[in-house]
ROPAZA-787474 format. One record per atom (N, C-alpha, C, CB): atom name; residue in one letter; x, y, z. Coordinates in steps of 0.001 Angstrom, whole numbers, always signed. Glycine has a CB too. Layout:
! residues N
atom,rest,xx,yy,zz
CA,A,X,Y,Z
...
***
This chain:
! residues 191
atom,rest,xx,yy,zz
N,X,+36143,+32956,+29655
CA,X,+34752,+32568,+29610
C,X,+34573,+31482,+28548
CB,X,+33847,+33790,+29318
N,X,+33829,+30098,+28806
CA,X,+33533,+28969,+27986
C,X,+32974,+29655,+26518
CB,X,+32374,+27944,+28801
N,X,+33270,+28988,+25639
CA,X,+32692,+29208,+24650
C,X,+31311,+28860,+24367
CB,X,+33347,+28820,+23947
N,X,+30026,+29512,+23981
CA,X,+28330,+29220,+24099
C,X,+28269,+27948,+22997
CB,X,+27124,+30835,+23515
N,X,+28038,+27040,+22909
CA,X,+28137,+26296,+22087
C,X,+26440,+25746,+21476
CB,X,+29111,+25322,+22718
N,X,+26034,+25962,+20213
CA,X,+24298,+25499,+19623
C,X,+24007,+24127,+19550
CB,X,+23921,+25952,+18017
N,X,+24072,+23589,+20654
CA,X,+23767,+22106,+20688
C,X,+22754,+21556,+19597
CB,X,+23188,+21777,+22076
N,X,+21724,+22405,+19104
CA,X,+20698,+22499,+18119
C,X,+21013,+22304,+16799
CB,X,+20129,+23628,+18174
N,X,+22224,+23398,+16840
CA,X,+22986,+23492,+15156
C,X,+23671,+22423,+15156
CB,X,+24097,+24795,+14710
N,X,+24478,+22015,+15897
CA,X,+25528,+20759,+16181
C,X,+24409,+19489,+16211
CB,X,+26541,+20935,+17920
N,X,+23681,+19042,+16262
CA,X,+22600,+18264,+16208
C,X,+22702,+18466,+14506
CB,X,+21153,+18789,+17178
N,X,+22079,+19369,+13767
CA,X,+21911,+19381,+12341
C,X,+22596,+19358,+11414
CB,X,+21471,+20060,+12034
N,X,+23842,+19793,+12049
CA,X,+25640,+19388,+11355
C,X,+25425,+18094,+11183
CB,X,+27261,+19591,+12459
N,X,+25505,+17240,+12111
CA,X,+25798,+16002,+12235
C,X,+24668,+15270,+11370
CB,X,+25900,+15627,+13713
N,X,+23346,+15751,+11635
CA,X,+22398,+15200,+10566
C,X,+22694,+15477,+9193
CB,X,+21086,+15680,+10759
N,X,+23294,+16359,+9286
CA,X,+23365,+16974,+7715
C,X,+24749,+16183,+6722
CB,X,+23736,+18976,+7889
N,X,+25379,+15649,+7577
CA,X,+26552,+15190,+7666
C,X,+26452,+13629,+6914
CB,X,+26992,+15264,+9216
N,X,+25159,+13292,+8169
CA,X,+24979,+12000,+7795
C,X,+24310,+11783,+6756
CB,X,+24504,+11346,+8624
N,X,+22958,+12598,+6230
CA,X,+22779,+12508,+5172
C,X,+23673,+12495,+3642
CB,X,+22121,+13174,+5350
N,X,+25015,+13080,+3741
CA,X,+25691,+13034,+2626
C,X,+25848,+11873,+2880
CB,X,+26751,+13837,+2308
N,X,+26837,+11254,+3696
CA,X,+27134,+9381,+3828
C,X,+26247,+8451,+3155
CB,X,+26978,+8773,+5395
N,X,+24920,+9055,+3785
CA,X,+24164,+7634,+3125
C,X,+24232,+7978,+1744
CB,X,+22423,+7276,+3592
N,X,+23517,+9482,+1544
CA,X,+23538,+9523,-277
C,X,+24396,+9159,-896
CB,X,+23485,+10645,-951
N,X,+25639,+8991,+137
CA,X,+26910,+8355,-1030
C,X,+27378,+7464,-859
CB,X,+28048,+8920,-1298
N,X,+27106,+6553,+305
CA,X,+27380,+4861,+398
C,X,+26402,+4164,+1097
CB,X,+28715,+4442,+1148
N,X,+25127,+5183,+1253
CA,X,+24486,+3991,+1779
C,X,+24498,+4091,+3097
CB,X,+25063,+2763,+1394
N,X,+23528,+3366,+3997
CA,X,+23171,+3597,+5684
C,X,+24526,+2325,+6119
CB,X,+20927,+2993,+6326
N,X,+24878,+1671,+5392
CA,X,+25872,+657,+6021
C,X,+27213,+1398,+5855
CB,X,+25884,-907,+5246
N,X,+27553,+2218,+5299
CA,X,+28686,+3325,+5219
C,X,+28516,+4511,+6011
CB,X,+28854,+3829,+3852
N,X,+27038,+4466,+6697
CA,X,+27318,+5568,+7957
C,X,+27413,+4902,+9850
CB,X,+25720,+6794,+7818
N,X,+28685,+4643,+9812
CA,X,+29074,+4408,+10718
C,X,+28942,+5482,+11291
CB,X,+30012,+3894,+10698
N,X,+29387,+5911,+12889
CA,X,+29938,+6983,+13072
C,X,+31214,+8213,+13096
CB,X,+29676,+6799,+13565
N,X,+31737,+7011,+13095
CA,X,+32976,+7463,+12796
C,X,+33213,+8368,+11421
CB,X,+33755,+6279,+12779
N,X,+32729,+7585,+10632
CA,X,+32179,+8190,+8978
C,X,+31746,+9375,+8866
CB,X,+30997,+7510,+8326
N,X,+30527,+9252,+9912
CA,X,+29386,+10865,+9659
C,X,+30364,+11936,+10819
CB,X,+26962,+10575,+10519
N,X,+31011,+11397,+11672
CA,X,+32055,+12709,+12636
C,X,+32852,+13032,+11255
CB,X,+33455,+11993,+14343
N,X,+33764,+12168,+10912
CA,X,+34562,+12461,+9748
C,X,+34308,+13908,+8958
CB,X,+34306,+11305,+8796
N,X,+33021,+12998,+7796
CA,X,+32084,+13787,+7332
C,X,+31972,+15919,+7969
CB,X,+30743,+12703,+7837
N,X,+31542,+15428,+9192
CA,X,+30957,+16646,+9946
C,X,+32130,+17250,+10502
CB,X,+29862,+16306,+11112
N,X,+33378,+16763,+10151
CA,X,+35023,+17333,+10810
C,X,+34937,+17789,+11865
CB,X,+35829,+18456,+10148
N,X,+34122,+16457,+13198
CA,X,+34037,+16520,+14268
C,X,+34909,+15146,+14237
CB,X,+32663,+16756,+14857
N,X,+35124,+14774,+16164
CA,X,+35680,+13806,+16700
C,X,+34460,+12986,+16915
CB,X,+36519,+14151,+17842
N,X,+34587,+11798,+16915
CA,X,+33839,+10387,+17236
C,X,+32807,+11057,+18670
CB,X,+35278,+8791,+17784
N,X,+33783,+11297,+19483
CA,X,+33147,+11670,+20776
C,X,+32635,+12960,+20637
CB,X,+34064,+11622,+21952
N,X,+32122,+14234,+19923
CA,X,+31918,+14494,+19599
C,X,+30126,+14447,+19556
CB,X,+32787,+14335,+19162
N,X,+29900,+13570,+18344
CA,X,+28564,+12747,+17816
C,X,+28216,+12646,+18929
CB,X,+28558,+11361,+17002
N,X,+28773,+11045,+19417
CA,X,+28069,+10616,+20971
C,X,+28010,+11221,+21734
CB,X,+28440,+9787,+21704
N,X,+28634,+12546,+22072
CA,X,+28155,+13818,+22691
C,X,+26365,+13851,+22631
CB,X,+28907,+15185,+21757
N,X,+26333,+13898,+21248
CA,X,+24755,+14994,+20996
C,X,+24143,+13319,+20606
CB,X,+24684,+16792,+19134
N,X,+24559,+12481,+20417
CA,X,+24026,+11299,+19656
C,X,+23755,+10147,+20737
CB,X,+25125,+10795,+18469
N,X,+22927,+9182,+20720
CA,X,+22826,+8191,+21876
C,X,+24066,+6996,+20547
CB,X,+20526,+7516,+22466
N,X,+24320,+6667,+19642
CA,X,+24377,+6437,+18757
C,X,+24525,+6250,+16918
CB,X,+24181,+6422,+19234
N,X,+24490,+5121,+16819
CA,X,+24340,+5190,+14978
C,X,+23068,+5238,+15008
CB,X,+24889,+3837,+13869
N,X,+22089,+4760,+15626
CA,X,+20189,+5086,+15122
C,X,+20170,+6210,+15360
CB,X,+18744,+4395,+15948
N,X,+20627,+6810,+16052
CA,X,+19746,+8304,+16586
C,X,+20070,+9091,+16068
CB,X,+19766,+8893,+17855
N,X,+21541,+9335,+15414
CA,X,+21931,+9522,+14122
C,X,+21265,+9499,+12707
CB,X,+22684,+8818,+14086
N,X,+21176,+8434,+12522
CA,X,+20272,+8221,+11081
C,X,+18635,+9074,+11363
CB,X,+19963,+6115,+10762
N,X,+17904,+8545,+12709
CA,X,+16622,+9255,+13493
C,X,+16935,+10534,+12688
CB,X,+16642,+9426,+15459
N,X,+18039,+11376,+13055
CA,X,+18090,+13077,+13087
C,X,+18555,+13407,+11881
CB,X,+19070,+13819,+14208
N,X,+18651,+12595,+10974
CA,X,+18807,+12721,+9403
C,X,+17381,+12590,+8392
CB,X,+19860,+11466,+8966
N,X,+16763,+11539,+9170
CA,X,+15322,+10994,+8679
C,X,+14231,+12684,+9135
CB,X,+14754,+9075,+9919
N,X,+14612,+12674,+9943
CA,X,+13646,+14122,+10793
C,X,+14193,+15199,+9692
CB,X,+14266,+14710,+12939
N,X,+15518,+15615,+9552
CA,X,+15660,+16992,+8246
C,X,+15232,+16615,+7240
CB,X,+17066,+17568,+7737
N,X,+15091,+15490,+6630
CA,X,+14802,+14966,+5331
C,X,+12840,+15241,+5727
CB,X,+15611,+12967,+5024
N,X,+11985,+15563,+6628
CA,X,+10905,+15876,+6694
C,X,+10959,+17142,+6742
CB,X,+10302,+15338,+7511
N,X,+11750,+17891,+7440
CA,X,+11710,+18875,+7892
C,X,+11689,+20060,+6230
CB,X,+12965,+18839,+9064
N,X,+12573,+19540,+5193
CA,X,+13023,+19374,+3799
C,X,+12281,+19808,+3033
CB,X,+13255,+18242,+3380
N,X,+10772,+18316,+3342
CA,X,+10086,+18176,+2904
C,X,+9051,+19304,+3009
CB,X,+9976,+17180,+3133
N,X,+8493,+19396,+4356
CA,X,+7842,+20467,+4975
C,X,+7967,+21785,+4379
CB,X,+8251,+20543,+6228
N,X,+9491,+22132,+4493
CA,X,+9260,+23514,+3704
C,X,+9048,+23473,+2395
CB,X,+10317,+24400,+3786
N,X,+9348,+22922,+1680
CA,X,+8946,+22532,+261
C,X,+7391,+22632,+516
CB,X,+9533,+20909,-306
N,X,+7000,+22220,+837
CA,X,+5108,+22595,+993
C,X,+4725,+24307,+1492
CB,X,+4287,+21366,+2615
N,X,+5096,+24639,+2791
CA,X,+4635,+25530,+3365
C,X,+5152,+26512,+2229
CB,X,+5012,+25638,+4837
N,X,+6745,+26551,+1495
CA,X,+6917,+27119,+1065
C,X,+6128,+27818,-112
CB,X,+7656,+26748,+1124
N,X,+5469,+26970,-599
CA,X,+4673,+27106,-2288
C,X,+3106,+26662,-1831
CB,X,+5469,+25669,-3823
N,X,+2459,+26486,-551
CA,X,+1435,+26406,-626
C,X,-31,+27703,-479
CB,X,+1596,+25508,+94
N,X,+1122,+29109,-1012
CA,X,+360,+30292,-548
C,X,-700,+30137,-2256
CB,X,+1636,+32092,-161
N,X,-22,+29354,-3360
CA,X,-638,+29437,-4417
C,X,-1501,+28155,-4626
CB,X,+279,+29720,-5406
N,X,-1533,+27915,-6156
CA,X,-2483,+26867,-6535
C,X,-1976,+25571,-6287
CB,X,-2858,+26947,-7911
N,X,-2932,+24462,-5683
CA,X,-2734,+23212,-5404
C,X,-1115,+22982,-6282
CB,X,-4175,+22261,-5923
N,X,-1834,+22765,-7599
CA,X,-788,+22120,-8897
C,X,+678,+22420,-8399
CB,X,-1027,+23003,-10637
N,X,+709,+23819,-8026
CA,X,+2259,+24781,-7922
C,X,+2654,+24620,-6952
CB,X,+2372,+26268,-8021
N,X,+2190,+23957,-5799
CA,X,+2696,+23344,-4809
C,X,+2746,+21766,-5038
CB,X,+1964,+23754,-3674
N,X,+1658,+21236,-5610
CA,X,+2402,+19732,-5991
C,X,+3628,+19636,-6668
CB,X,+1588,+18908,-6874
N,X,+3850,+20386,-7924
CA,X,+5076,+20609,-8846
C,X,+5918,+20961,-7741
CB,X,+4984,+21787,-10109
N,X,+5798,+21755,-6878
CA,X,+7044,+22167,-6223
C,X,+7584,+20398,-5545
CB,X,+6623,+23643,-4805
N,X,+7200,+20055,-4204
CA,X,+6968,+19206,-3707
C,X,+7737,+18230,-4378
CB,X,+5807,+19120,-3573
N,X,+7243,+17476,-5530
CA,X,+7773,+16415,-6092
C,X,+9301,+17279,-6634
CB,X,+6630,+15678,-7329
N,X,+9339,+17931,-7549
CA,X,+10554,+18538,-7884
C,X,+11509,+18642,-7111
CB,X,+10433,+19561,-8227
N,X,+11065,+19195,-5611
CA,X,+12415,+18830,-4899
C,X,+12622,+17484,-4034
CB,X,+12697,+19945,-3949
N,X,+11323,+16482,-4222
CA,X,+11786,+15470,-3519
C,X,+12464,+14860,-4490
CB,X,+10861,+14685,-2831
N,X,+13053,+15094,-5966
CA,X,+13883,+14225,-6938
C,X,+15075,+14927,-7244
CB,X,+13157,+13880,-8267
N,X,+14908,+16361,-7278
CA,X,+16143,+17093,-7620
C,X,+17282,+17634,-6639
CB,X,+15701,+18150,-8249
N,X,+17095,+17815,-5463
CA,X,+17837,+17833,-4764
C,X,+18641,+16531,-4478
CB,X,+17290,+18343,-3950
N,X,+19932,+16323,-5003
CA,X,+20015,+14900,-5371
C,X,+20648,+14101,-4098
CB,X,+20947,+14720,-6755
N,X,+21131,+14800,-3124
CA,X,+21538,+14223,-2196
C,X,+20457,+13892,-957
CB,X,+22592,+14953,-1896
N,X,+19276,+14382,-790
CA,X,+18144,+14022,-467
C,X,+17789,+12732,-914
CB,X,+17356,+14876,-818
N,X,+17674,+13181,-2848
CA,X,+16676,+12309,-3124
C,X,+17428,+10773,-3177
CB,X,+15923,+12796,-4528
N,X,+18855,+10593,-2727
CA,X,+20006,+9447,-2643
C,X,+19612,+8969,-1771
CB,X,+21432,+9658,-2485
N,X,+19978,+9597,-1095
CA,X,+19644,+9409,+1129
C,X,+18333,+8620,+969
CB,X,+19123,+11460,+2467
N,X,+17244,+9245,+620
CA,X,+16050,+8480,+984
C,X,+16026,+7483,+7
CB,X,+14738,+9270,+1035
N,X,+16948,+7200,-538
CA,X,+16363,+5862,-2217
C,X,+17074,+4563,-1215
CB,X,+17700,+6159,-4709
N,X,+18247,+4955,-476
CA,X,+19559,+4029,+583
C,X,+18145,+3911,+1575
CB,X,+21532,+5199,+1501
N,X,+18036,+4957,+2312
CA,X,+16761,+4891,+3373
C,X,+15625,+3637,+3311
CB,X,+15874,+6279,+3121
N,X,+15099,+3837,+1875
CA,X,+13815,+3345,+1775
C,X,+14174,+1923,+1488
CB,X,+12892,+4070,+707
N,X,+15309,+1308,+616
CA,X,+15501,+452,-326
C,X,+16592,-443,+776
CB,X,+16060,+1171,-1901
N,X,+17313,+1,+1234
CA,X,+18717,-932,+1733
C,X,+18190,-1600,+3371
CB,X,+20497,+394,+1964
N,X,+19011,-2287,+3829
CA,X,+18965,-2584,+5120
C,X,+19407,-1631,+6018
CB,X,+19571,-3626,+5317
N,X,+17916,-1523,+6768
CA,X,+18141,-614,+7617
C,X,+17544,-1348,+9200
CB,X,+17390,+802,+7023
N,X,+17714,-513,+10587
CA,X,+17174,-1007,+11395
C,X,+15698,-463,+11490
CB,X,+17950,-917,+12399
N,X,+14616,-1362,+12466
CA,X,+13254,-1655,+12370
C,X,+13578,+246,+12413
CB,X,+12206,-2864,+13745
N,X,+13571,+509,+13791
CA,X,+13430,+1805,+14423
C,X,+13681,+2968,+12981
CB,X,+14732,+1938,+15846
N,X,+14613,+3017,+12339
CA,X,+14769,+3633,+11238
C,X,+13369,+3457,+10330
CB,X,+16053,+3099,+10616
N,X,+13893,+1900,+9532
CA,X,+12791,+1800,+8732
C,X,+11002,+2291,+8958
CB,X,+12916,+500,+8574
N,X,+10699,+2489,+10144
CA,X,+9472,+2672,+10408
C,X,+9301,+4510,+10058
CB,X,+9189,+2058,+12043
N,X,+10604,+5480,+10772
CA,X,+10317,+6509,+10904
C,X,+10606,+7079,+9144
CB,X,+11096,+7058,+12199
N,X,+11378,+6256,+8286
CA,X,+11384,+6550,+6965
C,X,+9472,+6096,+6490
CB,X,+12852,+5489,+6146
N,X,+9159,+4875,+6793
CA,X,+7791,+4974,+6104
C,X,+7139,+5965,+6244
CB,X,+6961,+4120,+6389
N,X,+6612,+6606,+7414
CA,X,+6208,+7484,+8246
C,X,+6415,+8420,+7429
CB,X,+6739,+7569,+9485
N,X,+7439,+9035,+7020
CA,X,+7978,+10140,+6145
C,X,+7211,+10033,+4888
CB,X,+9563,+10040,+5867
N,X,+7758,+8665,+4215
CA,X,+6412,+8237,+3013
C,X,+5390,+8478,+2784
CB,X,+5973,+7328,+2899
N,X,+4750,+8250,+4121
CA,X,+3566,+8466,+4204
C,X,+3141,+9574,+4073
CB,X,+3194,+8101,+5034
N,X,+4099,+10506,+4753
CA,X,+3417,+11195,+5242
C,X,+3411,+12000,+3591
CB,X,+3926,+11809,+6730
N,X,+4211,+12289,+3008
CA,X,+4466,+12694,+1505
C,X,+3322,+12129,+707
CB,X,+5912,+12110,+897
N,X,+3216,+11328,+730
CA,X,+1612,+10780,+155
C,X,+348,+11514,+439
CB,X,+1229,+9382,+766
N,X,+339,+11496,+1557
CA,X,-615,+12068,+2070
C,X,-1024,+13555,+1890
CB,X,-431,+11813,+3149
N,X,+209,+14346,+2139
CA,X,+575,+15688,+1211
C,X,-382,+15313,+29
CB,X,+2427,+15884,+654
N,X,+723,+14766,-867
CA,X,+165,+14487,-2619
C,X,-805,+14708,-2131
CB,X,+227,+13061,-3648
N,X,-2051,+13795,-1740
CA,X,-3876,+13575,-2196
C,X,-4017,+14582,-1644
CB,X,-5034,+12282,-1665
N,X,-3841,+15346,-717
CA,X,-4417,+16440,-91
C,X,-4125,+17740,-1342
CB,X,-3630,+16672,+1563
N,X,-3173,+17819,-1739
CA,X,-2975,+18826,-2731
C,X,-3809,+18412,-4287
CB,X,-1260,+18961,-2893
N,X,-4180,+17195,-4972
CA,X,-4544,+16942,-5733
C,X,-6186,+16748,-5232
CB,X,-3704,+16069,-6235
N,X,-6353,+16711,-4255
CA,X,-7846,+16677,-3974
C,X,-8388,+18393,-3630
CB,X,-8114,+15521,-2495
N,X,-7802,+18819,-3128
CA,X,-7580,+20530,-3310
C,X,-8042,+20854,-5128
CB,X,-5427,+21042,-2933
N,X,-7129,+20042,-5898
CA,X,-7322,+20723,-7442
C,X,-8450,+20662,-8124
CB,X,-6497,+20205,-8404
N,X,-8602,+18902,-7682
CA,X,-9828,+18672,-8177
C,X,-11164,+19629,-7416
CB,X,-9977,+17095,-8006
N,X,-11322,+19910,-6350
CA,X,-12149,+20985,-5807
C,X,-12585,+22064,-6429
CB,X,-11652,+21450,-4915
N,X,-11332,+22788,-6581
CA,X,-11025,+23610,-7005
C,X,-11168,+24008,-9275
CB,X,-9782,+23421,-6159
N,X,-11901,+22538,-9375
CA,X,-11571,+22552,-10940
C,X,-10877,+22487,-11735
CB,X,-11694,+23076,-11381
N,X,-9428,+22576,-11096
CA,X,-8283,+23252,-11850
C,X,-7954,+21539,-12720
CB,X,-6715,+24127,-10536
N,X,-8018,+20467,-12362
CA,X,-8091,+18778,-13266
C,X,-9267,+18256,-13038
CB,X,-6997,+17472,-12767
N,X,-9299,+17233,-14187
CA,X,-10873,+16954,-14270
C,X,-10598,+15971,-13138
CB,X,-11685,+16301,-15876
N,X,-11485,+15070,-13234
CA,X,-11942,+13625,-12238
C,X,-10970,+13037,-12312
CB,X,-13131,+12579,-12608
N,X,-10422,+12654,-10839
CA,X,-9671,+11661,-10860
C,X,-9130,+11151,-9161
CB,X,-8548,+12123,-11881
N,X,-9303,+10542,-8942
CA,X,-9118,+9712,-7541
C,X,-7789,+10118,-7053
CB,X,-9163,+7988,-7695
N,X,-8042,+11062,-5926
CA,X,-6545,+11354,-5183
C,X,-5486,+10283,-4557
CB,X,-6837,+12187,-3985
N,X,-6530,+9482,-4163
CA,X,-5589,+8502,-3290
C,X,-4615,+7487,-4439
CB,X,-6755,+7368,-2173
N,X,-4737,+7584,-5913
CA,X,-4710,+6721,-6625
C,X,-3904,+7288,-7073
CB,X,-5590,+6251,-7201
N,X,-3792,+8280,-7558
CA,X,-3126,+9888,-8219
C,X,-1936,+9620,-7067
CB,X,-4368,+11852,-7997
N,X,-2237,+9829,-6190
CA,X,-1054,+10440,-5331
C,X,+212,+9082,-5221
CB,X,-1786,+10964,-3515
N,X,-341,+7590,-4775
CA,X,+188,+6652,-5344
C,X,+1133,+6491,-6379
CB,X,-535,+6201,-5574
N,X,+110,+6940,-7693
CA,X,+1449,+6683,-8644
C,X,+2329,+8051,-8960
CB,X,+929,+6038,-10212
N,X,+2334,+9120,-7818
CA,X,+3176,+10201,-8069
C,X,+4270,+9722,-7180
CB,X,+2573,+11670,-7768
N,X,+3552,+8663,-6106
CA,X,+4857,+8175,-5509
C,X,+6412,+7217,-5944
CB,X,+4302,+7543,-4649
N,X,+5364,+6249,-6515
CA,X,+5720,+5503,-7698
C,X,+6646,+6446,-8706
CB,X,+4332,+4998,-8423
N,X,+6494,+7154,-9072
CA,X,+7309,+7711,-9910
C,X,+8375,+8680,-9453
CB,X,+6573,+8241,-10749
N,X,+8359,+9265,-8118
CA,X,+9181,+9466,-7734
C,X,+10478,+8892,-7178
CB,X,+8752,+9866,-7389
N,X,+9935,+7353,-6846
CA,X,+10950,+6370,-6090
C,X,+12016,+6034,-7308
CB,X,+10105,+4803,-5415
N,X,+11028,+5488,-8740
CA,X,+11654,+5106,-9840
C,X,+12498,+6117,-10259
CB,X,+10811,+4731,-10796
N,X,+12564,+7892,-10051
CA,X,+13556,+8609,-10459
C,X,+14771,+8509,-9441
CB,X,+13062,+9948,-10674
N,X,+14392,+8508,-8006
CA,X,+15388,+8318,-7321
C,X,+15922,+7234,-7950
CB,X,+15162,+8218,-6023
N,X,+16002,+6037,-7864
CA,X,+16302,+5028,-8470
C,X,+17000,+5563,-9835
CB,X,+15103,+4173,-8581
N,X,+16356,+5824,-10087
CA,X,+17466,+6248,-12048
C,X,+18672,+7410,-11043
CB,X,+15867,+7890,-14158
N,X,+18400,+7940,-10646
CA,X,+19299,+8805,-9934
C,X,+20631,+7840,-9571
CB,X,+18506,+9455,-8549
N,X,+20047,+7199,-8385
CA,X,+21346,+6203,-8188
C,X,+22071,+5693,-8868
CB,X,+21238,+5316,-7743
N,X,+21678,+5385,-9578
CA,X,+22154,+4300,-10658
C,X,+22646,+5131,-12035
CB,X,+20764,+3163,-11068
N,X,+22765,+6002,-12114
CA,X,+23431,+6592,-13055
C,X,+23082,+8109,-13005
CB,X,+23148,+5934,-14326
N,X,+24007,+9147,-11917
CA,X,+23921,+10224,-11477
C,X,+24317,+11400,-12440
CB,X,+24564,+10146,-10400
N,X,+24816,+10816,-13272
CA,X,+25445,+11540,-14684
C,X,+24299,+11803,-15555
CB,X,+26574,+10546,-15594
N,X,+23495,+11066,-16314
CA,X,+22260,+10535,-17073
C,X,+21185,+11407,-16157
CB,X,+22038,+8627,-17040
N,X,+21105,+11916,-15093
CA,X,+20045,+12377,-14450
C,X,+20394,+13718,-13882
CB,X,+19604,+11431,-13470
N,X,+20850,+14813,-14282
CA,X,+20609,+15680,-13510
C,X,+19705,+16678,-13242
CB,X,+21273,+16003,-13533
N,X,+19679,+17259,-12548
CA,X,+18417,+17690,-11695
C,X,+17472,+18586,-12611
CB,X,+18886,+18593,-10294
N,X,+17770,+19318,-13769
CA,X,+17154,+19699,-14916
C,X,+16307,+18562,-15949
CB,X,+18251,+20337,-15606
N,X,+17126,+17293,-15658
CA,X,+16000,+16313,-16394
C,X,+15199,+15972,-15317
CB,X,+16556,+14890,-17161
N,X,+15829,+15445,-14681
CA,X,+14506,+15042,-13221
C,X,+13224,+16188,-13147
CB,X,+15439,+15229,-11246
N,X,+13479,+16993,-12696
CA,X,+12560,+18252,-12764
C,X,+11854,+18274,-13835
CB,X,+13206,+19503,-12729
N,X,+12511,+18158,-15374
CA,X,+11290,+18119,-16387
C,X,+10365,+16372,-16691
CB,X,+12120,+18711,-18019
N,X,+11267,+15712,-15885
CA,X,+10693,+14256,-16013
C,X,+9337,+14451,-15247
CB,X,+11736,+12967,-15284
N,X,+9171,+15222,-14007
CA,X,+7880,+15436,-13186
C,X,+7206,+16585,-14049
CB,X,+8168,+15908,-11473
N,X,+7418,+17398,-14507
CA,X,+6731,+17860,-15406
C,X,+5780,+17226,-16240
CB,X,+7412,+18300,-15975
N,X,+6202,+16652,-17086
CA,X,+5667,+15771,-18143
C,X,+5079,+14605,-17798
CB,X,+6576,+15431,-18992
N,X,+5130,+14236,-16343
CA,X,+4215,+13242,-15970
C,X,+3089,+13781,-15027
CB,X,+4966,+12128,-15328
N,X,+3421,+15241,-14749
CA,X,+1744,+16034,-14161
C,X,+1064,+16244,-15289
CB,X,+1753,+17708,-13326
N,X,+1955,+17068,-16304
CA,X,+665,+17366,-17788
C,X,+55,+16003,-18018
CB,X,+1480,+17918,-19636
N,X,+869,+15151,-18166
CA,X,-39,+13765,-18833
C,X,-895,+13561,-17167
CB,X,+1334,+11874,-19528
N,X,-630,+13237,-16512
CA,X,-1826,+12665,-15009
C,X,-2774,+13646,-15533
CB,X,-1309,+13006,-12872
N,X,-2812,+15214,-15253
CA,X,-3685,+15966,-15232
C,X,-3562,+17229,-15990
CB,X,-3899,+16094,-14113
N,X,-4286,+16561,-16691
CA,X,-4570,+17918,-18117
C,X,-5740,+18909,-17380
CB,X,-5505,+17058,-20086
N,X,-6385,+20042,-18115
CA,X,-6367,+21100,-17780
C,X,-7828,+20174,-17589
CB,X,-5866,+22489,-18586
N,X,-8537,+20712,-16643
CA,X,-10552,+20235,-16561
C,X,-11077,+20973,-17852
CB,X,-11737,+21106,-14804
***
């Protein structure tokens, strides 16, 4: 009898696969051949479950939301703040994420990619003000403009990825984590 095989899981191998590649050379170092490697599958393999190298990167860009997502649902049973803290914390400390998307956002990529990474951006932004406009509701920070707030939480997240890259030693995920710390107390002190 054939063996049942999780076309689903094998889909997220391979995403998962590819995400290490880029975090570690970049979307021009994920060939396919690279991310089968990676995933200690055969070439044919990928193109099995893959139309391609985009659809590939596509199903790497989608877990890197998916990532994201639980990071929210996960911590949003409590206060705005403790789900923003969560949120940003793991979009910087999980460092092979926060690699992947710094290659993602920053390097040459194709249109089709680049659009579904903004999208992701966005959509993380959008999170932010919704959780910081929640606080302010809620009293928990005084006055202060979500859409503006959430902006420069973005801003400061890109710039840690960025320190990340660039010197992975100097950053590990205990400073990153208290680096977002210390830039929520200063944004928003207590109302």
């Amino acid at each position: 009898m054939p063996r049942q095989v999780d076309h689903e899981q094998r889909r997220r191998e391979v995403g998962e696969a590819a995400l290490r590649v880029i975090a570690h050379g970049g979307v021009a170092a994920a060939s396919v051949r690279s991310i089968a490697g990676e995933a200690g599958m055969s070439t044919s393999w990928v193109t099995h479950y893959f139309d391609g190298h985009d659809d590939v990167v596509l199903q790497a860009v989608a877990q890197l939301r998916e990532y994201f997502e639980s990071c929210c649902v996960g911590h949003n049973q409590g206060p705005p703040l403790g789900t923003l803290r969560a949120m940003l914390r793991a979009s910087v400390t999980s460092l092979e994420q926060a690699m992947a998307l710094l290659h993602l956002t920053a390097g040459p990529v194709p249109e089709a990619i680049r659009r579904e990474v903004a999208n992701l951006e966005k959509w993380c932004t959008g999170q932010l003000e919704e959780l910081i406009t929640a606080a302010v509701k809620e009293g928990l920070v005084g006055p202060v403009d979500p859409q503006t707030a959430a902006r420069d939480l973005h801003l400061l997240v890109l710039g840690l990825r960025l320190a990340t890259v660039a010197d992975p030693g100097d950053w590990p995920p205990e400073r990153l984590g208290d680096a977002v710390d210390r830039a929520l107390t200063r944004m928003f002190p207590p109302a």
